[in-house]
C-alpha positions in Angstrom: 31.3 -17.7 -0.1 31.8 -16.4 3.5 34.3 -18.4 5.7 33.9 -18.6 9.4 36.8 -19.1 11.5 36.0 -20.5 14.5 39.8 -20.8 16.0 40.6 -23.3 18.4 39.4 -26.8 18.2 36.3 -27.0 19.9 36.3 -28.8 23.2 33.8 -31.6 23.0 31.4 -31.9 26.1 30.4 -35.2 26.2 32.1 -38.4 25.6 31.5 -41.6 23.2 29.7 -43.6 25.7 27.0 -40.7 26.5 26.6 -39.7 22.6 25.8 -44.0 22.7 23.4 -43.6 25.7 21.3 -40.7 24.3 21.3 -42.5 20.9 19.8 -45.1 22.2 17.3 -43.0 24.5 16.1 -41.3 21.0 15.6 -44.7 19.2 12.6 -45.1 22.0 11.5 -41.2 21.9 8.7 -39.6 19.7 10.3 -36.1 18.4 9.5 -33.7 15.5 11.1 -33.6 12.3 13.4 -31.5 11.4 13.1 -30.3 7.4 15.5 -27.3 8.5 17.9 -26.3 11.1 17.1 -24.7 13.3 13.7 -24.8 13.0 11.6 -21.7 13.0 10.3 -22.7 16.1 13.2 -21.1 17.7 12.7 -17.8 16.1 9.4 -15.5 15.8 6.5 -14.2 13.5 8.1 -11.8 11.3 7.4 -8.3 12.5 8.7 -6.0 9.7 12.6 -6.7 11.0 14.9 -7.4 9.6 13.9 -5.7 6.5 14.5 -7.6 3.4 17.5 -5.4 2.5 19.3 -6.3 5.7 18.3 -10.2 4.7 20.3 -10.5 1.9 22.1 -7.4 2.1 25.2 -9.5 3.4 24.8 -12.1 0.9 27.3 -12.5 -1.9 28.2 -15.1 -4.9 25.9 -17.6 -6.2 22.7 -19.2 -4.6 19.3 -20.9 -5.7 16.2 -19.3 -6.6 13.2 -20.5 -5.5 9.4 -20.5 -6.9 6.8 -22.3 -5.7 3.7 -22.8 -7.7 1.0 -24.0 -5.6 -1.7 -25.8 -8.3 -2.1 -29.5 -8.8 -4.4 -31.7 -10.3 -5.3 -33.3 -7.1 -3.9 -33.3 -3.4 -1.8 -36.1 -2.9 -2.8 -37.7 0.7 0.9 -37.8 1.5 2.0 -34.6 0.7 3.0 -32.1 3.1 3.6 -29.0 1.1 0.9 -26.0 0.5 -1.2 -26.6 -2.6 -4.3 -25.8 -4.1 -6.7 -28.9 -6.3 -8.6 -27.5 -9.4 -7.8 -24.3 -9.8 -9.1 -22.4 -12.6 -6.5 -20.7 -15.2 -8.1 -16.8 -13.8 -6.7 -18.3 -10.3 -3.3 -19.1 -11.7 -3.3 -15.7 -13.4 -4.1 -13.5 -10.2 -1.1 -15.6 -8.2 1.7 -14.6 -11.2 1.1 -11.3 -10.2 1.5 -11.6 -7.1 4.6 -13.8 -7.5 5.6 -10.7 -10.4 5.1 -8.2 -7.6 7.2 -10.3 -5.0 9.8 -10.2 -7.3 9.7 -6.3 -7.5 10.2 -6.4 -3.8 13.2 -8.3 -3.9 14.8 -7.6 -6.9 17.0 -4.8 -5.5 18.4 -6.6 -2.4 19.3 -10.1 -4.1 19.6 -8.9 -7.5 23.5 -8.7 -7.0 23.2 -12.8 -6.2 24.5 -15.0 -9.3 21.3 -18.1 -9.3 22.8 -20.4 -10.3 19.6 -22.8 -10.0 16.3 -21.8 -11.1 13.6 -24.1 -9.6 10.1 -24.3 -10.4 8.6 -26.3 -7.6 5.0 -27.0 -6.1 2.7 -27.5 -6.2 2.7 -28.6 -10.0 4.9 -26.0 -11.9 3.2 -27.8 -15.6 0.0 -26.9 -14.2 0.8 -23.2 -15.9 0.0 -22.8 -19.9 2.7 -21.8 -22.1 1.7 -18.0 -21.6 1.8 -17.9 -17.8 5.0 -20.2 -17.7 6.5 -17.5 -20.2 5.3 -14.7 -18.6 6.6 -15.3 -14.9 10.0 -16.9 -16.3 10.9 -13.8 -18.4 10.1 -11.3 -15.5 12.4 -13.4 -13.7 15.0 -13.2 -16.3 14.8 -9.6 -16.7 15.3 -8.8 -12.9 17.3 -11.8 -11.6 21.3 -12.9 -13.0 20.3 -16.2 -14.0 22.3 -16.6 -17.4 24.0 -20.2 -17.3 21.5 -21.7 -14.2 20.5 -24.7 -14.2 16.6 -24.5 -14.3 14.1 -27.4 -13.4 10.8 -27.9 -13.9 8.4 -30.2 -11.8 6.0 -32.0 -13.9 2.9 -34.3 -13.5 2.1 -36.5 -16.2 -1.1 -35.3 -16.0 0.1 -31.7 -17.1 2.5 -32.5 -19.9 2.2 -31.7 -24.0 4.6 -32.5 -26.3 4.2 -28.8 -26.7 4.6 -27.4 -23.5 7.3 -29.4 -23.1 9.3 -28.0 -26.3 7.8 -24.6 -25.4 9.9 -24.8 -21.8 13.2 -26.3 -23.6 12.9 -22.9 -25.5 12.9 -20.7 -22.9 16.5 -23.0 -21.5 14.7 -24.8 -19.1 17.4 -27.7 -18.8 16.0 -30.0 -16.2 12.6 -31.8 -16.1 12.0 -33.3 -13.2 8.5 -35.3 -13.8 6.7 -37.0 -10.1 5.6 -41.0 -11.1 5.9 -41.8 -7.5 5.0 -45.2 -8.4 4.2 -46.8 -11.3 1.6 -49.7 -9.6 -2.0 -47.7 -10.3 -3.6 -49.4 -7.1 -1.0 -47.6 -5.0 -1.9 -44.6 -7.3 -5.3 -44.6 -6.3 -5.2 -45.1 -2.5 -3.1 -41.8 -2.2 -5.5 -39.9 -4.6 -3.1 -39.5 -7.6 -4.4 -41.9 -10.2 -2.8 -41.7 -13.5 -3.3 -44.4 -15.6 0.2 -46.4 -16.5 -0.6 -45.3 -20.6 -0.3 -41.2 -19.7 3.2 -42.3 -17.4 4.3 -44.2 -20.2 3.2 -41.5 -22.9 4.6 -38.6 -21.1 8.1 -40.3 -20.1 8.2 -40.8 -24.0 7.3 -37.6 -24.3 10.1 -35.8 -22.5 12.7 -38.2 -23.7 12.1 -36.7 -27.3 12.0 -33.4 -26.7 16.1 -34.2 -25.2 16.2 -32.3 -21.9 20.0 -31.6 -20.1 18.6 -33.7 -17.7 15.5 -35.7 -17.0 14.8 -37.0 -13.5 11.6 -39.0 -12.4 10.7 -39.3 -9.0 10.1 -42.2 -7.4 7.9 -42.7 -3.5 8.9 -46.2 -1.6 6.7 -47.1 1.9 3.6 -46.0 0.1 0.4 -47.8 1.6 0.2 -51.1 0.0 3.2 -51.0 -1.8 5.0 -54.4 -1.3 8.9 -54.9 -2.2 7.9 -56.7 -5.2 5.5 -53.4 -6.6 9.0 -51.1 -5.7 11.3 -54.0 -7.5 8.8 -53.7 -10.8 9.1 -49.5 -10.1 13.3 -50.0 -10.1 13.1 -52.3 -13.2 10.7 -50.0 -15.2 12.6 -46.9 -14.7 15.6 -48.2 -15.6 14.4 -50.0 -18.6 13.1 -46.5 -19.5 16.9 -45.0 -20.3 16.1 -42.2 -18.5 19.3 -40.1 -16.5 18.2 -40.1 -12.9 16.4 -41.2 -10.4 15.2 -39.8 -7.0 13.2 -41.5 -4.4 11.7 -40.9 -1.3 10.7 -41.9 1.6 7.2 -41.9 2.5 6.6 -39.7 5.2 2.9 -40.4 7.5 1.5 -37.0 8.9 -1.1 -38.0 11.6 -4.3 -37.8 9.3 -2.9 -39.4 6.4 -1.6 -42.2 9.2 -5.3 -42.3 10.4 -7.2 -42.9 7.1 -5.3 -45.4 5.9 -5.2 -47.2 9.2 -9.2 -46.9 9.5 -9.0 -47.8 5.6 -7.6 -50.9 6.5 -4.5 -50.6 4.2 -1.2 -52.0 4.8 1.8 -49.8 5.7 5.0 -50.7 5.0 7.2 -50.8 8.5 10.7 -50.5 9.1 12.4 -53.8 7.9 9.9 -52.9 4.7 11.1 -50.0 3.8 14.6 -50.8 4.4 14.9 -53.8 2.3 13.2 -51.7 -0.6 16.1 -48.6 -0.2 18.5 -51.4 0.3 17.3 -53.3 -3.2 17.2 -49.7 -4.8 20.3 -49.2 -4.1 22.3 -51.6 -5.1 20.0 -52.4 -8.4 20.4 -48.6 -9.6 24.2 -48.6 -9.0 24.7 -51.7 -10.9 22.6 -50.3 -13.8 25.0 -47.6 -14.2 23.3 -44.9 -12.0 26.7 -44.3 -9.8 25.6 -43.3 -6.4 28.7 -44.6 -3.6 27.2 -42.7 -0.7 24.8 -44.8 0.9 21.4 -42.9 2.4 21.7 -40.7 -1.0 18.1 -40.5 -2.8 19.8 -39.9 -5.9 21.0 -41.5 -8.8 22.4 -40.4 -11.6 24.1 -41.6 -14.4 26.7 -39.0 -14.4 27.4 -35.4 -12.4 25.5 -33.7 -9.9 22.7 -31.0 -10.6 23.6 -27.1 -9.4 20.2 -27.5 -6.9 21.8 -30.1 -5.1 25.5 -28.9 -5.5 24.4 -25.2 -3.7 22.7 -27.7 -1.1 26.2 -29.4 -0.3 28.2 -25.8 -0.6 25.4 -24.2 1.9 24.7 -21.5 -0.5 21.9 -19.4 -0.2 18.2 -20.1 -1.2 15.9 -16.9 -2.2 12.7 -18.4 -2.4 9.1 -16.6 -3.5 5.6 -17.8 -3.4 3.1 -18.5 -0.5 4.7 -20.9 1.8 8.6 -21.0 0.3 11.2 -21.4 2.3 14.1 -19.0 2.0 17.5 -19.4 3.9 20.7 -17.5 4.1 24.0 -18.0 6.1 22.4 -15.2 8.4 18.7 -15.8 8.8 16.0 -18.6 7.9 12.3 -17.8 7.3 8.9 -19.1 5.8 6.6 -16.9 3.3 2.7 -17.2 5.1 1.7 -20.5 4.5 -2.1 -18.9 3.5 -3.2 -17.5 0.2 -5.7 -15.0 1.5 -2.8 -13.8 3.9 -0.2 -13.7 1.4 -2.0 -11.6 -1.5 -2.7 -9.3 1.7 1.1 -8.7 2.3 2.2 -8.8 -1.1 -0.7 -6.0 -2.5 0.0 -4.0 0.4 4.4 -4.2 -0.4 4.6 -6.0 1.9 7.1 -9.0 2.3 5.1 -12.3 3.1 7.2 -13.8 5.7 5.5 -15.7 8.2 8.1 -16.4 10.7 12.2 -16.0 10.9 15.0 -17.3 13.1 18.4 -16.0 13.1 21.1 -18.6 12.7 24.4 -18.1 14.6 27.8 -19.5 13.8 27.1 -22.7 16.1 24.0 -23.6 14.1 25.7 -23.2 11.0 27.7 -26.1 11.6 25.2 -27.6 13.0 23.0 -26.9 10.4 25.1 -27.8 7.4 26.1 -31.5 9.1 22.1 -32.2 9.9 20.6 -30.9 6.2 23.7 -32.9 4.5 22.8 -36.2 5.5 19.5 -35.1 3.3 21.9 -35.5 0.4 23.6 -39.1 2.5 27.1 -37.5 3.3 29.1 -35.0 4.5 31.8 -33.4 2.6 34.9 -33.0 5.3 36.9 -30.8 3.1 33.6 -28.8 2.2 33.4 -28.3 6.1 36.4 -27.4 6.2 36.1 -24.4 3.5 33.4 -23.2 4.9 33.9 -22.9 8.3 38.1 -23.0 8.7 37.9 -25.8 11.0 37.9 -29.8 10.6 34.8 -31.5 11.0 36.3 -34.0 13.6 37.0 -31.4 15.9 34.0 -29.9 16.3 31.5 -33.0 16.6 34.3 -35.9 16.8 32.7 -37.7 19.3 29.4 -37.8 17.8 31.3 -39.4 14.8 33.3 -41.6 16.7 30.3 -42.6 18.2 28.2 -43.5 15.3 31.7 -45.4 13.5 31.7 -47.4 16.3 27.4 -48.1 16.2 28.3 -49.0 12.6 26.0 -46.8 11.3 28.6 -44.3 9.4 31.7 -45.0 7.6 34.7 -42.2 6.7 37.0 -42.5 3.8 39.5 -39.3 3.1 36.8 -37.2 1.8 33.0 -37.9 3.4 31.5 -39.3 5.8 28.3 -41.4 4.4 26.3 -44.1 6.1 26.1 -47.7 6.1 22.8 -49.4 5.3 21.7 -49.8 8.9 23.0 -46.2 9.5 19.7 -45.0 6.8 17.5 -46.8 9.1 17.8 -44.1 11.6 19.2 -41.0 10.2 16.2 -39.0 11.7 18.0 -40.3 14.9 21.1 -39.3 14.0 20.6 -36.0 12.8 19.4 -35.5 16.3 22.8 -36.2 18.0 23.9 -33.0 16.2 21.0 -30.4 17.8 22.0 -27.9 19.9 21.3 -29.2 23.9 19.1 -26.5 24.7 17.1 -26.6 21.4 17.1 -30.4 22.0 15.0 -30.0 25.1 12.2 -28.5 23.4 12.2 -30.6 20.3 12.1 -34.3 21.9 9.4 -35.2 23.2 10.2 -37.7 25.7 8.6 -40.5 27.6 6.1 -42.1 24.6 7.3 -45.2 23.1 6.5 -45.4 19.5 6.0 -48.5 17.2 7.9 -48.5 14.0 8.5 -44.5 14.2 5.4 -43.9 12.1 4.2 -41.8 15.3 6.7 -39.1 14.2 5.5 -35.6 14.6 5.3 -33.2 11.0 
């Protein structure tokens, strides 16, 4: 792992009571999410340079690798990543090649990188047959150093067989990590991902028998419709399925999902909703043995921490492949075309199908690593300190002085997490740690929002 030392302790340039004020002047401000830091906004569409070689060339240890497979049954209406309904199993075929030959591309400038995660995201990863799962993960294994990764799978009920499933345990696939979202089939329908509760019930049965490393389900609370009491009966079920962790999420309203359900007529769960069902989750799972002391983390687990999540904390790298994956590196941060037609165009041509790039300097890394860790509810000080040979405290100490004395994070020797009312605005708090400048262009000031579903994706 590269260290930066950054030398002196960094002179803040603002003080407690301004870090307050502008806190309280985003809490009334519409702004734009931020997934990464910084955002590719900030960069350019990718022109040929850097060349791939001088993208990773830098890059040393261990990392994640990436691949995203685009098909589903359906399209969620809340979903906000790339995928493709009802594809036919030619279409799946024609994208492995492409996916085989973007792996030719890379395999010579990350190939000295020890992965040690494997993810198979989507999209629906289960939408593959045994023979086209087989086929991209030994091409993988043949050109990657993946020996000892963890490797997970997301599933859909709707794509699982007791066979595929003991086909992928086979290959080593050690995590399975299968989307319920909610158990409540009303719910199910209104987002367009009805499964009946027999196939949930089945296929959590299912994967529980075949005896995975680890088996996750994923869980959605704020869903349209979805009352505290639906989310209490989603908490009891999981747990009284026995199964080893937990992840939920927060839905997220993109302006024409937040439409059609308005015009729809459906409910939407506000603020004090959605904070009493992460507060019940909480507290519920961590009683039932699923140890989680950070609160604002999404997941629960009854023992460890996955190698995904862990490279997450560490900052390490991310090689991702596929149309639309998001790759990032100390160095540099860029998104494959987020267009089918456009991608096979790069990739037949040898091509690499970046869309657009932003180079990330040694003040957004420490931006970056405080503003993507509160995805996983804390920040590690010592991890901080590793990284970048400097404390925490003296590079954003009056942001966190700030936000101890707001009551919205508390500090023990080791992290920094939040405090229940903390998760109700960590979107806000995130913001306290962008760059000024960058700031400028990413609030949008002067429009009052009700409840903060009028975020922009």
């Amino acid at each position: 792992m590269e260290t930066i030392n950054l030398g002196e302790k960094t002179k803040p340039d603002r003080d407690v009571a301004l870090v307050k004020a502008e806190f309280e002047e985003l809490k009334r401000t519409m702004f734009k999410r931020l997934h990464h830091y910084p955002p590719l906004s900030f960069g350019c569409e990718y022109s040929g340079e850097p060349d791939i070689r001088t993208l990773w060339g830098r890059e040393d240890g261990e990392g994640t690798l990436y691949l995203h497979i685009p098909f589903c049954v359906t399209r969620c209406k809340y979903c906000p990543f790339f995928t493709s309904a009802g594809s036919q199993k030619q279409d799946v075929d024609d994208y492995l090649e492409l996916l085989i030959k973007e792996i030719d591309m890379y395999k010579e400038v990350a190939g000295h990188l020890k992965f040690t995660s494997l993810y198979f995201g989507g999209g629906t990863p289960t939408y593959m047959n045994e023979e086209q799962f087989g086929r991209i993960y030994e091409y993988v294994a043949k050109n990657f150093s993946i020996e000892g990764a963890d490797i997970t799978v997301e599933a859909n009920p709707l794509t699982i067989t007791d066979r595929k499933l003991r086909f992928l345990k086979s290959l080593g696939v050690t995590r399975i990590s299968v989307g319920i979202q909610t158990f409540n089939e009303n719910v199910l329908k209104i987002v367009d991902r009805y499964i009946p509760m027999e196939t949930m019930s089945r296929t959590l049965e299912l994967v529980k028998g075949v005896g995975f490393e680890d088996f996750n389900v994923d869980l959605m609370y704020g869903l349209p419709e979805q009352t505290l009491e639906i989310w209490q009966e989603d908490i009891e079920r999981f747990i009284a399925n026995g199964i080893k962790s937990l992840t939920i999420y927060r839905t997220g309203y993109f302006p024409h999902a937040l439409k059609e359900f308005t015009m729809k007529g459906y409910k939407l769960p506000d603020d004090d909703d959605v904070d009493r069902m992460y507060r019940y989750a909480f507290k519920r799972l961590n009683e039932a043995g699923f140890r989680q002391p950070h609160i604002g983390s999404t997941f629960f687990m009854r023992s460890g921490i996955n190698r995904n999540r862990e490279n997450i904390l560490l900052s390490k790298p991310t090689l991702a492949l596929g149309v639309s994956a998001y790759s990032a590196s100390a160095h540099y941060q860029y998104q494959n075309i987020v267009n089918m037609d456009a991608y096979r165009q790069k990739v037949l041509n040898n091509e690499p199908a970046i869309g657009e790039i932003v180079g990330i300097s040694n003040g957004d890394r420490l931006r970056k690593y405080v503003i993507e860790a509160t995805k996983l509810g804390y920040m590690d000080k010592e991890v901080f300190k590793t990284i970048f040979g400097i404390s925490i405290s003296d590079v954003f100490g009056m942001e966190l002085l700030a936000l101890k004395e707001m009551g919205l994070i508390s500090e023990n020797g080791k992290d920094i997490s939040f405090t229940f009312e903390g998760v109700r605005y960590i979107k806000e708090i995130r913001y306290l740690f962008v760059d000024k400048e960058k700031k400028k262009q990413l609030v949008i000031t002067g429009r009052p929002i009700n409840n903060r579903k009028g975020e922009l994706p």
